[in-house]
C-alpha positions in Angstrom: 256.4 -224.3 130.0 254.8 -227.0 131.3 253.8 -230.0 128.3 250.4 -231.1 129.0 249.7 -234.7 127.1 246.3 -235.3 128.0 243.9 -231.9 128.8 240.9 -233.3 130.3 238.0 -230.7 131.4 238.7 -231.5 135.1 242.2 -230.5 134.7 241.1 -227.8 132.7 239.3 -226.5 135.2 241.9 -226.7 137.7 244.8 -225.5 136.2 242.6 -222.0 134.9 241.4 -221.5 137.9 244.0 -219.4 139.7 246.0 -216.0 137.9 246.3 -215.7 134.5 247.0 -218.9 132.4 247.4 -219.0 128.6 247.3 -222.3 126.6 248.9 -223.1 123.8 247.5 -226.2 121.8 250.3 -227.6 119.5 250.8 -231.1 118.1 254.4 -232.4 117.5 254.1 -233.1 113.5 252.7 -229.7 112.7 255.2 -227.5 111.2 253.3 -224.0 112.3 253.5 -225.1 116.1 257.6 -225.8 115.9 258.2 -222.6 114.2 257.4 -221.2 117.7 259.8 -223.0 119.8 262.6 -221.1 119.4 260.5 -217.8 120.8 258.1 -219.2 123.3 260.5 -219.0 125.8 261.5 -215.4 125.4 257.3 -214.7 125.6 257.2 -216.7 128.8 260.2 -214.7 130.3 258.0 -211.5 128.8 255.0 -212.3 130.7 256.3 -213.2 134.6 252.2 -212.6 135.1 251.0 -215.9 133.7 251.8 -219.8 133.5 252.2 -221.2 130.5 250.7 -224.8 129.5 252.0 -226.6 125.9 248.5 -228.6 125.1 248.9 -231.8 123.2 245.8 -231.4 121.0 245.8 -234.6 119.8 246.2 -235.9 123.3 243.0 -233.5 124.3 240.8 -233.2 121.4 238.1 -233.8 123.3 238.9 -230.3 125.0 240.1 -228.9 122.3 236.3 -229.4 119.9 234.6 -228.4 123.3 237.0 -224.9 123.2 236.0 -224.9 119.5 239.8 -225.1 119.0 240.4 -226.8 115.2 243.3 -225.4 113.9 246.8 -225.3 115.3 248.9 -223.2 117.0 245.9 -222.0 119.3 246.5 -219.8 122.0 243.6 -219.5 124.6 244.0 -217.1 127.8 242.2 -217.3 131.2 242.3 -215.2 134.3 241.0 -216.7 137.4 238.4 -219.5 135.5 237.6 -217.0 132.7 238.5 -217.0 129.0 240.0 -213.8 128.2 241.3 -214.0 125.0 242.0 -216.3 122.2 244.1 -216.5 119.3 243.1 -219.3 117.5 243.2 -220.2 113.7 245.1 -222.3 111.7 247.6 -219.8 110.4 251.5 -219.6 111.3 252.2 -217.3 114.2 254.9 -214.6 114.5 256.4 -213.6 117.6 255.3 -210.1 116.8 251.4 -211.5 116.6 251.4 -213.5 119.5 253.4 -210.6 122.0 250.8 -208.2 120.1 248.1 -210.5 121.4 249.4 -210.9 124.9 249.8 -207.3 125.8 246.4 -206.4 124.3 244.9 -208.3 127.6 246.8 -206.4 129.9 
């Protein structure tokens, strides 16, 4: 998964605007976010279909108010430019809820 620090909307732009690409916003000192680390991988093996961004959100809030993204972990899914999906609140995410989430946009 590749760690972006700094989302602006240019890159944004550029790195939605191919396939399928879902984004997860995270920030390092949030507890919710690092309870996913140890199963993110195992999702990005489960979905060979997409690429996988890690968003600093502190790094992009700029982005992140303009995606209406205010709690963290977010996930927001695009397929060739277009938002297709979003799981975004503030709660802590399962595995369960976010593969739930994944294969209900396929």
């Amino acid at each position: 998964m590749e760690e972006i620090k700094e989302l602006t909307p240019e890159k944004l732009k550029d790195i939605t605007k191919n396939g399928r690409v879902v984004l997860l916003f995270s920030a390092t000192w949030c507890p919710d976010c690092r309870f996913l680390d140890p199963f993110l991988p195992q999702i990005e093996e489960d979905n060979p279909d997409a690429k996988f961004y890690k968003i600093d959100r502190d790094g992009s809030i700029d982005v992140a108010k303009e995606l209406n993204i205010f709690g963290i972990p977010s996930f927001v899914v695009y397929q060739d430019g277009e938002e297709i999906g979003r799981l975004v609140n503030k709660d802590r995410k399962t595995k369960e809820e976010v593969e739930s989430f994944l294969n209900s946009l396929k």
